[in-house]
C-alpha positions in Angstrom: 43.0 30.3 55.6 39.0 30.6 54.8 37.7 28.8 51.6 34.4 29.3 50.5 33.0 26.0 48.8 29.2 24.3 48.1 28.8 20.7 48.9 26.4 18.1 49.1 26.7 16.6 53.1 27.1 12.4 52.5 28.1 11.5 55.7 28.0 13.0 59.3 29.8 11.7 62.7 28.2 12.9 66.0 31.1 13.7 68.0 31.2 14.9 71.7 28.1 16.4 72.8 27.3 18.4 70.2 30.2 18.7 67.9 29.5 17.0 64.0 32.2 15.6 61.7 31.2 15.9 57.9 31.8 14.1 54.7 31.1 16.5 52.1 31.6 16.4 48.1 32.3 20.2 47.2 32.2 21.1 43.7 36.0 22.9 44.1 37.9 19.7 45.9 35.8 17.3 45.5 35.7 15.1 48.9 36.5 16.9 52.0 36.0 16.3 55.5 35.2 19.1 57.9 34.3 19.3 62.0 31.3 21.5 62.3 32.0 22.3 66.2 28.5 23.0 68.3 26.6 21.5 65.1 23.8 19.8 67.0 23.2 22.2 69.2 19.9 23.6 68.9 20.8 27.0 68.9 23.3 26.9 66.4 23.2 28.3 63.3 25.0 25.5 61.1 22.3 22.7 62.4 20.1 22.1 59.7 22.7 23.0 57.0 24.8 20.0 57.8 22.8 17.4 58.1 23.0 14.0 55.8 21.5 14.7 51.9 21.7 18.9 52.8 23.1 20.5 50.2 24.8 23.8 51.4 27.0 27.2 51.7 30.2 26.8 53.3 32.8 28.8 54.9 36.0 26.8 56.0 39.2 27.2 57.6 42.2 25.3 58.7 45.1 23.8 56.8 47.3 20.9 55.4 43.6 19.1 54.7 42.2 19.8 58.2 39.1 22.0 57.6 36.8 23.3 60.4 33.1 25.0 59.2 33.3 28.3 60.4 29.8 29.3 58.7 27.2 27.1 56.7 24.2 28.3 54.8 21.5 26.1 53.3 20.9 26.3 49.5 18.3 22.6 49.6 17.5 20.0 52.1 15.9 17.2 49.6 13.3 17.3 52.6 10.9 15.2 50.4 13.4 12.0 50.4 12.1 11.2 53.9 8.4 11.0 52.9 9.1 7.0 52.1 11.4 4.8 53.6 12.0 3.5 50.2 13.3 7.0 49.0 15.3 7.6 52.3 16.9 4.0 50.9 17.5 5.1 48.0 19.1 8.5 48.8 21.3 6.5 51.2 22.6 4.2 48.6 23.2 7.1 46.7 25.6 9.1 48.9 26.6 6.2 49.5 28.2 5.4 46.4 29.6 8.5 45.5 31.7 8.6 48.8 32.9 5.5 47.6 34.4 6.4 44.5 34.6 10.2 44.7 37.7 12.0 45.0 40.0 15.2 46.4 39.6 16.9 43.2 36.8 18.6 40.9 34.0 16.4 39.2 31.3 18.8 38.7 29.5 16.0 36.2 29.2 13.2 39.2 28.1 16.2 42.0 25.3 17.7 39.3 24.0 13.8 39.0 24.0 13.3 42.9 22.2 16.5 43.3 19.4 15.8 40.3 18.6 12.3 41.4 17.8 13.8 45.0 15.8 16.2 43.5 14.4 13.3 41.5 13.5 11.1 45.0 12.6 14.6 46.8 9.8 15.3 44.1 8.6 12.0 43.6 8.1 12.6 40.4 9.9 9.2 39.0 9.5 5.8 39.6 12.1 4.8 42.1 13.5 2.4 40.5 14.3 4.4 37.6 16.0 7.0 39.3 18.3 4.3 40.8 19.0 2.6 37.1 19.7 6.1 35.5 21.9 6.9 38.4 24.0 3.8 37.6 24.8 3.8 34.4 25.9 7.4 34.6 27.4 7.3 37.2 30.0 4.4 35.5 30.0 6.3 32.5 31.1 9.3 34.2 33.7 7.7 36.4 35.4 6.0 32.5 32.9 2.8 32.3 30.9 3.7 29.9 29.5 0.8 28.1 29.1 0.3 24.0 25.4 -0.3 24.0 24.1 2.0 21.0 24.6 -1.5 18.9 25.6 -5.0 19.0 29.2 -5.4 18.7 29.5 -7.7 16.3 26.8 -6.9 13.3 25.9 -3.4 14.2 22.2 -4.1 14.9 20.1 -1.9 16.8 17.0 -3.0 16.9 15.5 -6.2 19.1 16.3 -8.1 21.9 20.4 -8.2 23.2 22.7 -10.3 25.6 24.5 -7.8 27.6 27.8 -8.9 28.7 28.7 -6.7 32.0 32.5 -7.3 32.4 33.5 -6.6 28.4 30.9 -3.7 29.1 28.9 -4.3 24.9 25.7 -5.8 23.6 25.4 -8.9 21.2 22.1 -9.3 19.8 20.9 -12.9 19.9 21.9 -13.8 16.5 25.3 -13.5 16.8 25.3 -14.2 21.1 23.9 -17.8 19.6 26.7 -17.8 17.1 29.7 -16.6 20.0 28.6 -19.0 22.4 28.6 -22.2 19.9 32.1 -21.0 18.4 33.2 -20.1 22.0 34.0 -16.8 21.3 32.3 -14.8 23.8 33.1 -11.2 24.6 33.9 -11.8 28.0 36.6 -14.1 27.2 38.7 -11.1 27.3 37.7 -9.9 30.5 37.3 -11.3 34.1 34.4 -13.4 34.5 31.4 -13.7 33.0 28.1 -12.0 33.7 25.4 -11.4 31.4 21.7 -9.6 31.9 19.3 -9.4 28.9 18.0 -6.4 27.6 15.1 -5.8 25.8 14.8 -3.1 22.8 13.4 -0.9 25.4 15.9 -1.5 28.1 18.3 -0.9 25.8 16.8 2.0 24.8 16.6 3.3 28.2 20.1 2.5 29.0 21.2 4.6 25.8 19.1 7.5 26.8 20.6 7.0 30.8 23.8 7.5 29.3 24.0 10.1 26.4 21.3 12.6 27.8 21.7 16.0 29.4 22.0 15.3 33.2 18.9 17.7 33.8 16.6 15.6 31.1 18.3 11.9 32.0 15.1 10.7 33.9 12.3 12.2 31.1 11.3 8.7 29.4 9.1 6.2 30.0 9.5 2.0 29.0 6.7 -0.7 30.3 7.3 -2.3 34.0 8.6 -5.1 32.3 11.4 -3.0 30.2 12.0 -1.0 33.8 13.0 -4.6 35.4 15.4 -5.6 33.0 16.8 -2.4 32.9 17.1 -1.7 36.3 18.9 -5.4 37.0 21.4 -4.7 34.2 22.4 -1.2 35.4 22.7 -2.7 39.3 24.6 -5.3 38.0 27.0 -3.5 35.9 27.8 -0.8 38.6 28.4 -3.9 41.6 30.8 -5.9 39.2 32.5 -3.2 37.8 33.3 -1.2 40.9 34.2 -5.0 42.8 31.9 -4.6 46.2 28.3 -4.9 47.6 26.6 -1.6 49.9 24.7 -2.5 52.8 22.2 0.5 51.4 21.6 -1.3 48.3 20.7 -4.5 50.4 18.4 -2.2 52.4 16.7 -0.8 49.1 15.9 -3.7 47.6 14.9 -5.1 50.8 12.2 -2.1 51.6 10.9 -2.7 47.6 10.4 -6.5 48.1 
């Protein structure tokens, strides 16, 4: 049986001597993993179509979950992530995530923000480091973590500087944050630990606009370096304590920045 799918390539396995065993996120299944046999080779046909990052055309076969590529066409490459080794970081935190928490089944949503923050790195047309906040936080809100951060929970306020407590996923601005912490009534109380970044109005701001944008405008605002630093912090540390683990690429990326 032949299926006809387009995927972004997150992984690859050299195998034998020439043979390539691919992680790919299709947008009809979702995750699947197919052998592209004599991939390497440089006479074949399916070599630069399935490398890592290569979004591509593909024709499989095979059956009860076992797929083998039987043709592969290229539709982009992202060729542009590997003019820095800061964006070749970044893209590889990126796949990296999303084969972590994607799925055998359609998400269309989570593949389109994959693909436009590639573009993003590719282009070079954004700061870095806001590609990689924006990615976050929708990311989370598109796998059902999407946090209450339009206005603080308690009094509604929108403007101003906020606490923003990670685990119980809201914002308290420092009014009532002072007034939780001396009654002891914290948000995360109700939740698993306690972890909280501080956001700026700007941050906040940026975090809003991360969130509740179209996916093909999310990265078209612009904060001060010091609003990008506390937004960037909360949106790392909301997608590492909500999704329980650490990625060696994220080490790596922030690494390379330092």
């Amino acid at each position: 049986m032949h299926t006809e799918v387009k995927g972004l390539v997150l992984r690859t396995v050299d195998l034998k001597e020439s043979d390539r065993l691919l992680t790919i996120f299709t947008e009809e299944q979702g995750i699947v993993t197919a052998l592209a046999k004599g991939a390497r080779s440089l006479k074949s046909r399916k070599m630069s179509s399935t490398q890592q990052f290569c979004y591509s055309s593909f024709i499989l076969y095979g059956q009860n979950d076992k797929y083998w590529v039987k043709e592969a066409s290229l539709i982009e490459s992202f060729f542009g992530i590997r003019d820095s080794i800061e964006g070749l970081a970044l893209a590889a935190y990126i796949v990296e995530v999303i084969a972590d928490v994607g799925v055998e089944d359609r998400e269309v949503d989570l593949l389109r923000l994959a693909l436009n923050s590639l573009y993003a790195i590719s282009q070079g047309t954004y700061d870095l480091n806001k590609v990689k906040a924006v990615f976050e936080m929708r990311a989370m809100s598109i796998l059902g973590f999407m946090p209450e951060v339009l206005e603080c929970h308690t009094c509604s306020r929108r403007d101003g500087e906020f606490f923003f407590d990670i685990m119980a996923g809201a914002i308290e601005c420092l009014d009532c944050h002072k007034r939780s912490v001396a009654s002891h009534t914290t948000l995360s109380e109700e939740h698993e630990g306690h972890v909280v970044s501080m956001l700026s109005e700007g941050a906040k701001t940026a975090m809003c606009y991360a969130i509740y944008s179209p996916l093909e405008k999310m990265f078209s605002f612009n904060i001060s370096d010091e609003d990008m630093s506390l937004f960037s912090r909360a949106a790392e540390r909301y997608l590492v304590n909500h999704l329980e683990r650490s990625y060696k690429t994220l080490e790596f990326y922030n690494e390379v920045k330092r």
